[in-house]
TORRO-868189 format. One record per residue: residue in one letter; x, y, z of N, C-alpha, C in turn. Coordinates in steps of 0.02 Angstrom, whole numbers, plus 32768, in hexadecimal, padded with zeros to 4 digits. Last residue first. Example, Ala and Ser with C-alpha at 12.3 -4.5 7.8 and 13.67 -1.06 7.14 Angstrom:
S82827F90816282AC7FCB816582858002818A A82947EE4818682677F1F818682947F5B8186 
***
This chain:
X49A970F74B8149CD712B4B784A0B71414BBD X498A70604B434998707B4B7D49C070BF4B65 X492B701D4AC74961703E4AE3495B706C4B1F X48A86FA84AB348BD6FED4ACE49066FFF4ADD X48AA6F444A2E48B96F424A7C48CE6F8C4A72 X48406EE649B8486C6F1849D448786F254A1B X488C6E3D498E48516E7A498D487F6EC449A6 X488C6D91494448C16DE94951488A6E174953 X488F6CFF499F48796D28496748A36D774976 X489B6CCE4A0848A76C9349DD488B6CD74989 X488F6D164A87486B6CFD4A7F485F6CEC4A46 X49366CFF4AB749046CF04AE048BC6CDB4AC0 X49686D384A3949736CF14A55492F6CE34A7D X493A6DAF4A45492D6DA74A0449346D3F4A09 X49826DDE4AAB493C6DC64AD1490F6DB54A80 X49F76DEC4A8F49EF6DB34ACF499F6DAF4AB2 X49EF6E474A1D49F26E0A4A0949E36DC14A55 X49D36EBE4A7649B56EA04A2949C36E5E4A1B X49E06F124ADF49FD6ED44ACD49C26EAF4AA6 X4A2E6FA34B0E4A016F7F4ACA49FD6F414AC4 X4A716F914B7C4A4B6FD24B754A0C6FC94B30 X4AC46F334B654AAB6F3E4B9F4A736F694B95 X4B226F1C4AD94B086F3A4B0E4AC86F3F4B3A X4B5B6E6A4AC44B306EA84A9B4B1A6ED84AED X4BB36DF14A834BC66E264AAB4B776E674A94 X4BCB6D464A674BC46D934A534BAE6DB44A8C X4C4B6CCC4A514C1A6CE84A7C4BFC6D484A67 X4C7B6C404A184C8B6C8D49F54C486CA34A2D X4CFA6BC34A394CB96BDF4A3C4CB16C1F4A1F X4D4C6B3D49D64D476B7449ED4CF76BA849FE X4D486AAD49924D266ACF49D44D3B6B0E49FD X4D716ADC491A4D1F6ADA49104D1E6ADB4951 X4DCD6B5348BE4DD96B4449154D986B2D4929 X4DB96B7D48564DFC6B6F48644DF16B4B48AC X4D2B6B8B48534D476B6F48264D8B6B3C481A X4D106BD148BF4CF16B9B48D54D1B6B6E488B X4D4C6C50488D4D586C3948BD4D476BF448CB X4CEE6C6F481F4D4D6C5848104D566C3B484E X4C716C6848584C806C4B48124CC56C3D4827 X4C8C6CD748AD4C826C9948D24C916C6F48A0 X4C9E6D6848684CCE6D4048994CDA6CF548B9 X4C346D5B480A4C666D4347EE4C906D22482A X4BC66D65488B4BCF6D40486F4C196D31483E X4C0C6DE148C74C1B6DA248E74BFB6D6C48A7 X4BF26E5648704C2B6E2148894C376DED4892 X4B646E4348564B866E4248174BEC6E274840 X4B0E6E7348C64B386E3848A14B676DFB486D X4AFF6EE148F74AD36ECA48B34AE16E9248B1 X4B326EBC49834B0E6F01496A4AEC6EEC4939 X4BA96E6A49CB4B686E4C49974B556E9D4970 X4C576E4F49E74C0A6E8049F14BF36E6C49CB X4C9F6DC54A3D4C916DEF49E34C496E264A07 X4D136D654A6A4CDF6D944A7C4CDA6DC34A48 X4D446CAC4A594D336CFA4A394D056D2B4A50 X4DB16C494AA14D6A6C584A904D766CB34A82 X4E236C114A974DF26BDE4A934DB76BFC4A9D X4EAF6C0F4A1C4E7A6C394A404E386BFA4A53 X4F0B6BCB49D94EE96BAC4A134ECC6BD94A35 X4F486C2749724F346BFF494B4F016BCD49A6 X4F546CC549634F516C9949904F286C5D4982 X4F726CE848CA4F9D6CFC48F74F9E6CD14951 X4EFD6CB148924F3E6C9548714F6A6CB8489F X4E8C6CD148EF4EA66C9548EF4EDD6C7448CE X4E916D5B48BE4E706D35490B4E8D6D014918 X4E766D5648334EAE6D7148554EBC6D56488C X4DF56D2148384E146CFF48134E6C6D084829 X4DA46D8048814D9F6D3F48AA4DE06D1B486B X4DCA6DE948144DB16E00485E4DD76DAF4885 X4D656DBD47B74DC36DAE479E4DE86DC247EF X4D006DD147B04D066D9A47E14D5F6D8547C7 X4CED6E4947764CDF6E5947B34CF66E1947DF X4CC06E1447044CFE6E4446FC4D146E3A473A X4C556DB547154C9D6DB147044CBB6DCF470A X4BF86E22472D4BF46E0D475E4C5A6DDA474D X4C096E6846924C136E9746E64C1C6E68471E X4BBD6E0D46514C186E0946484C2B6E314698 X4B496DED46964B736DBA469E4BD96DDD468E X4AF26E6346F34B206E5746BC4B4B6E2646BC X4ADA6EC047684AAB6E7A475D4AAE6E7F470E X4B406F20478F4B466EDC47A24B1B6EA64789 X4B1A6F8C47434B4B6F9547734B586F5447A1 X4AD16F79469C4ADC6F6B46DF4B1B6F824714 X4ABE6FE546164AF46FA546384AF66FA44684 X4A486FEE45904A546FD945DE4A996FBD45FA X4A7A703845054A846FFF450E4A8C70064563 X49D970A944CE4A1F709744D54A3770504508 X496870D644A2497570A8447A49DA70AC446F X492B712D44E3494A714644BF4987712F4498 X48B570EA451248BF7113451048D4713B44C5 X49147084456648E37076452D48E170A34518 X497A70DD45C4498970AF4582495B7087455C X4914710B46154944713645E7494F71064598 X48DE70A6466748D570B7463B48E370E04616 X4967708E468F4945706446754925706D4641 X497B70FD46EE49AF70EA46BF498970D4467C X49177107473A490471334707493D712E46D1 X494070A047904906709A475F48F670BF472B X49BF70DE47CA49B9709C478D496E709A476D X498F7150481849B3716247D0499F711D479E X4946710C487449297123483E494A713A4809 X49AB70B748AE4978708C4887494A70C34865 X4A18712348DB4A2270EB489C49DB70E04885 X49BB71B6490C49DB7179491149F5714B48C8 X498C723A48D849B17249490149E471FD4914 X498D7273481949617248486F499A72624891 X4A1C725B47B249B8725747BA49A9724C4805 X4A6772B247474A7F72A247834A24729A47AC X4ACE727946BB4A8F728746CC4A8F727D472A X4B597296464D4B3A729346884B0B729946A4 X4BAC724645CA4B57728745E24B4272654620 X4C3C723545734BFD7242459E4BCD725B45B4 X4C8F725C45054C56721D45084C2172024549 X4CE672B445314CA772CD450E4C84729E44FD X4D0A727245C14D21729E45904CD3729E4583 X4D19721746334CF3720945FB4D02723745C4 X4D66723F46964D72721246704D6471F74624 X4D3072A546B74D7A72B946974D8B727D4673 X4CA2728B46CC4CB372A5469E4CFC72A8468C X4CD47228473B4CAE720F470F4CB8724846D5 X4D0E72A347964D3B727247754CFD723B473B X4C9372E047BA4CC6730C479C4CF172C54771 X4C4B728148084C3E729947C94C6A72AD479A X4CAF7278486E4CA4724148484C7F725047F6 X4CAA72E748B34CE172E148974CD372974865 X4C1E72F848EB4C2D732148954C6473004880 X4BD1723748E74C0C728B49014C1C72B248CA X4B14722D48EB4B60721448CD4B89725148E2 X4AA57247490B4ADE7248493D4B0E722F4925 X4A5A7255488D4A74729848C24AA5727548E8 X4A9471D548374A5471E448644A8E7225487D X4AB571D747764AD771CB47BE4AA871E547FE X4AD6718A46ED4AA871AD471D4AAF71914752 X4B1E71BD464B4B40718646954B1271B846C3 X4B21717545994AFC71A645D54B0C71A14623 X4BAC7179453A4B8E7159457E4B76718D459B X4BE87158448F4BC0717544B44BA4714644F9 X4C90711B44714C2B70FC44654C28712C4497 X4D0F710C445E4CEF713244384C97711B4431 X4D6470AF44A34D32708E44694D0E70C4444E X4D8F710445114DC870D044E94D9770BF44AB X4D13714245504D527166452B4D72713944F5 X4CD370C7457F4CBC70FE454C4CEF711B451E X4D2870A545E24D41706F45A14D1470B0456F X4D267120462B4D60710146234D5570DD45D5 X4C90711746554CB9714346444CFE713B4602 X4C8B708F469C4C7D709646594C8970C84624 X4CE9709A47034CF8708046ED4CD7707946A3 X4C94710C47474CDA7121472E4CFF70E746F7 X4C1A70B747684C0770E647274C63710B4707 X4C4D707A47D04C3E705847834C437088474F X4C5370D8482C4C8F70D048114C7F70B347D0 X4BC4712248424C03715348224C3A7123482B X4B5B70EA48274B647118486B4BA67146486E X4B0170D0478D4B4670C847C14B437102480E X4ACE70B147124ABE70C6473D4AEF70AB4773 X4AD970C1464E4AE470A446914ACC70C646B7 X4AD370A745A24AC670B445E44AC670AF4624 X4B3570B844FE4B06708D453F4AF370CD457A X4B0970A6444E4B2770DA448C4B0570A244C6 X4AF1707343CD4ABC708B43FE4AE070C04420 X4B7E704843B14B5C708A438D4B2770AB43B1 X4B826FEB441E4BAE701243F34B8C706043DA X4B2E6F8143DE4B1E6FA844194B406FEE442B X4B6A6F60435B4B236F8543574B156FAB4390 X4BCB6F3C43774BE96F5443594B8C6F7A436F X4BCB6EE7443A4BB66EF943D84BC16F3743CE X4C356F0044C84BF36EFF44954C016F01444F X4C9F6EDD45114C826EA844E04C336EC144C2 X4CBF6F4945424CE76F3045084CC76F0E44F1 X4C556F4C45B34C646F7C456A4C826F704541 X4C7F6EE845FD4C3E6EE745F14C496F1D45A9 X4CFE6EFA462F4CF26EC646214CC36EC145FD X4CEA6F7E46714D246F76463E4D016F424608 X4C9A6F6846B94C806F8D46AD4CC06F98465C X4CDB6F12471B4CAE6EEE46F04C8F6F2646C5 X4D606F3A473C4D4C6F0F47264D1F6EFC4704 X4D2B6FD647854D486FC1472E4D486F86472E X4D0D6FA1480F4CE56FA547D24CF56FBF478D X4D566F88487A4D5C6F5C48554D346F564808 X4DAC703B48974D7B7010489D4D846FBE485E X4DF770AD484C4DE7709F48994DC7706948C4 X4E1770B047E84DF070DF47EF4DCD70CA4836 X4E69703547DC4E70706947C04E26707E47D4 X4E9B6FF6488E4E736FF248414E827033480D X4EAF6FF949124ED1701D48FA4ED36FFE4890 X4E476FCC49484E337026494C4E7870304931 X4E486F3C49444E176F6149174E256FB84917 X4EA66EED49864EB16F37499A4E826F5C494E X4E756E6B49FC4E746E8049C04E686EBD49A4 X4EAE6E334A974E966E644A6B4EA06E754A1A X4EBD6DBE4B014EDF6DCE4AC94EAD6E024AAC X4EC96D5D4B824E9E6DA34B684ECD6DB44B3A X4EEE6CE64BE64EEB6CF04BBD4EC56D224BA6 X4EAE6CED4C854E966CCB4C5E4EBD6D004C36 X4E626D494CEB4E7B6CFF4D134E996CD44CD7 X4E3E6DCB4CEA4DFC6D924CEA4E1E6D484CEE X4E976DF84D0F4E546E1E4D224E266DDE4D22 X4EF66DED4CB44F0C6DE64D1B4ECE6DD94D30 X4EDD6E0A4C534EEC6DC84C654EE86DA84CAA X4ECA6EA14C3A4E9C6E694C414EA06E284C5B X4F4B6EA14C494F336EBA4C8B4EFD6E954C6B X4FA06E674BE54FBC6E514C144F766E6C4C5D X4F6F6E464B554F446E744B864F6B6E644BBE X4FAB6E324AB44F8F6E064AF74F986E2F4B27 X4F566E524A134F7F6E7D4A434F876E414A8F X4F586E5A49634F3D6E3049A44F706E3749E7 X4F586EE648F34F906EAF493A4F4E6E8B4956 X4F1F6EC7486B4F226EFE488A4F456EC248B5 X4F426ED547C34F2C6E9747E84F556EBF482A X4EE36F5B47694F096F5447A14F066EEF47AF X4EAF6F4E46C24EAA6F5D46F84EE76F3A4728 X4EF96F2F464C4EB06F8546434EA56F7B4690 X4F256ECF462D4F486F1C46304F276F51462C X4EC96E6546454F036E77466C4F246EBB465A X4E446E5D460E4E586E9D46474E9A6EB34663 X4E526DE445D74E2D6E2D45A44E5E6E6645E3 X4E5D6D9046274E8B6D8745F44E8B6DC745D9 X4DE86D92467F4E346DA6469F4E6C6DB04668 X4D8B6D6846264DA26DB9463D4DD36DCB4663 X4DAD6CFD46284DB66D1F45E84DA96D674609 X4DB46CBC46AD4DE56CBD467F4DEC6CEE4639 X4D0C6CDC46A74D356CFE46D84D7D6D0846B2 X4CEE6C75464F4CC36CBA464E4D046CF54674 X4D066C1C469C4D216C1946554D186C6C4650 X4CD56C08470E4D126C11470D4D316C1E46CF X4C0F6C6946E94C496C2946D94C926C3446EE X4B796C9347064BD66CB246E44BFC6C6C471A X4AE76C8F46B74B156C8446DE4B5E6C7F46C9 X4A576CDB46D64A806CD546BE4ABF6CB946E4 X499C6D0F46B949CD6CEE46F64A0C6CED46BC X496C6DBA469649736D76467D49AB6D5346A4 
***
């Protein structure tokens, strides 16, 4: 279902998160700088709690469920940082989380999803890639009539995640353009929301690999299909 996350949306999860997560350094790159002729500032996501920008929304997204969703228990599918971040709030709220992860997730990532999760987790480990663990996520959670939580195509997740572009710009307030990875998009959208919010002609440009490119050619031909990965 289309949806849309708001600067408002964003503010309130920056308000919810401040002491449950990192406002990590925005760093300035003296060797990037040289490199490309230009200002390079880095946003130090790898020094997050659990390594990554994904407790944000995975924070963001669990607190605010019902008292009813709550009881259900949820579900996810992660490659292994989201799922640390749902881990995590699991523990703090006492709700059951199934967290399914494709074969190539790292043991060491597994391992920490459980230390995190304690006894409110269940690890399921399906396929060998993301897109088949997530389907069988999916349908897990009809099923077995537990609460789906996205790893990006979630409005609070995609908020949590755009406190990211909100930091971005209360520390460098004349950035004049953003390089964001796309993958699901659950980033960059929040990122561009705050960004384009505080700073409307600022640009936000995405970034997606070479090897998959799902979304260039999701542009190209005005709809989303599938595209071969390059091994």
């Amino acid at each position: 279902m289309p949806y849309e996350v708001t600067i408002t949306d964003i503010l309130l999860a920056a308000r919810f998160l401040k002491n449950r997560t990192r406002h990590t350094p925005l760093e300035f790159s003296p060797s990037l700088s040289k490199m490309t002729g230009g200002e390079v500032w880095l946003k130090l996501e790898n020094q997050q709690i659990a390594g990554s920008f994904k407790p944000r929304g995975a924070f963001n997204r669990m607190f605010a469920m019902t008292e009813e969703e709550r009881q259900k228990g949820v579900i996810t599918c992660s490659s292994g940082n989201h799922a640390q971040g749902i881990a995590m709030a699991a523990r703090d709220l006492k709700v059951r989380a199934v967290i399914c992860v494709p074969g190539q997730c790292p043991q060491v990532k597994r391992e920490s999803i459980l230390e995190k999760g304690g006894e409110f987790v269940e690890l399921r480990v399906i396929g060998t890639y993301y897109d088949e663990a997530e389907i069988e996520s999916i349908k897990m959670a009809e099923k077995e009539n537990l609460v789906f939580i996205s790893a990006f195509d979630d409005p609070y997740v995609s908020a949590g995640q755009g406190t990211v572009g909100l930091e971005m710009l209360q520390d460098e307030p004349e950035l004049d353009v953003i390089l964001c990875q796309i993958s699901g998009a659950g980033l960059i959208r929040g990122v561009a929301t705050a960004a384009k919010a505080l700073r409307p002609g600022i640009k936000v440009w995405g970034v997606h690999a070479k090897a998959n490119p799902a979304w260039p050619e999701a542009v190209k031909n005005g709809m989303v299909g599938l595209v071969e990965e390059e091994v």
